[in-house]
C-alpha positions in Angstrom: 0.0 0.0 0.0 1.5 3.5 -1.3 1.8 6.1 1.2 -0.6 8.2 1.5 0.1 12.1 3.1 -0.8 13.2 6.4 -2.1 16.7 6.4 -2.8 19.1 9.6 -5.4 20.8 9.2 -5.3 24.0 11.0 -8.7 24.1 13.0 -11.3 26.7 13.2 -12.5 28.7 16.9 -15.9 29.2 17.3 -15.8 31.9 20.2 -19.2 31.4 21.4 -19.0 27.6 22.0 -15.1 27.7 23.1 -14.5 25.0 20.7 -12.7 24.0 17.7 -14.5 23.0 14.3 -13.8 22.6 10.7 -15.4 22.8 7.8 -16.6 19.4 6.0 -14.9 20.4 2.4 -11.3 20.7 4.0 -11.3 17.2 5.0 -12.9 15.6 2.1 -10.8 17.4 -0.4 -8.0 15.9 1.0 -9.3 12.7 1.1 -9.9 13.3 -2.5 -6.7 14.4 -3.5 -5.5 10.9 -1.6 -4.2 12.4 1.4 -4.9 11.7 5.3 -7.1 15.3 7.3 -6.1 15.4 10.8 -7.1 18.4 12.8 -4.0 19.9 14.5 -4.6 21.2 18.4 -4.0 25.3 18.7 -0.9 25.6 20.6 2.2 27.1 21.2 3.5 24.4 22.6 7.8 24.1 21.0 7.7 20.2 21.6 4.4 19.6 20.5 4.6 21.8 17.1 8.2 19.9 16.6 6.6 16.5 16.7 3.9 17.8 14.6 6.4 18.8 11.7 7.6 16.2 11.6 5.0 13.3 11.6 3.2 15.3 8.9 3.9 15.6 5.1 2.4 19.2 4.9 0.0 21.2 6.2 -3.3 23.2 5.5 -4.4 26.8 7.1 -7.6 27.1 6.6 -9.8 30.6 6.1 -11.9 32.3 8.9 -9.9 34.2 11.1 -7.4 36.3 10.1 -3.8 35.5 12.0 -2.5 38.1 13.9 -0.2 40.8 12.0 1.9 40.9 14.8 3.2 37.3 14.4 4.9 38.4 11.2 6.1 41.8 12.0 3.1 44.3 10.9 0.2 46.1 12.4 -3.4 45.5 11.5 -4.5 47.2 8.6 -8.2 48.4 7.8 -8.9 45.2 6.2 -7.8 42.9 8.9 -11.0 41.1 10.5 -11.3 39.1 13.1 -8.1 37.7 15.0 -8.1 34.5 16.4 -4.4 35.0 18.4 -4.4 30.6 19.1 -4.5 29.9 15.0 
C-alpha cells in the first residue's frame, strides 16, 4: 500500500461555543486528492509543534480568522477582521 500524506489541518475557533471545528470540504478534499485530514490542536507548545512537523507531510491553514499581523512583523491594517491570536 503507497503512502498516503498526512495533512494538519489548522482548525477553526468558534468563540461562542469555546471550541474548535472545521469545515466538512477541507477534510474531504484531501481525502480526495489521496491524502490523510487530521485536525491539529491550537498551541504554542515548542515540543508539540516539533513533533507535529515532523510526523506530517504538509499542512493546511484554513480561512476564517485572520492571523494576527503581529506574528509576522506588521500592524493591522483596515482590512484585517477578526483575530483569532491561538491559529
Amino acid at each position: 500500500m503507497a503512502h498516503r500524506p498526512l495533512i494538519g489541518v489548522v482548525p477553526l475557533w468558534d468563540d461562542t461555543l469555546n471550541s474548535l471545528w472545521m469545515l466538512p470540504g477541507y477534510f474531504d478534499g484531501i481525502i480526495e486528492a489521496g491524502g490523510i485530514p487530521v485536525m491539529l490542536p491550537l498551541t504554542d507548545d515548542e515540543t508539540t509543534i516539533g513533533q507535529l512537523v515532523s510526523q506530517c507531510d504538509g499542512f493546511l491553514v484554513t480561512g476564517g480568522h485572520d492571523v494576527d499581523p503581529e506574528r509576522y512583523g506588521e500592524a493591522a491594517g483596515p482590512k484585517t477582521v477578526k483575530l483569532c491570536k491561538a491559529r
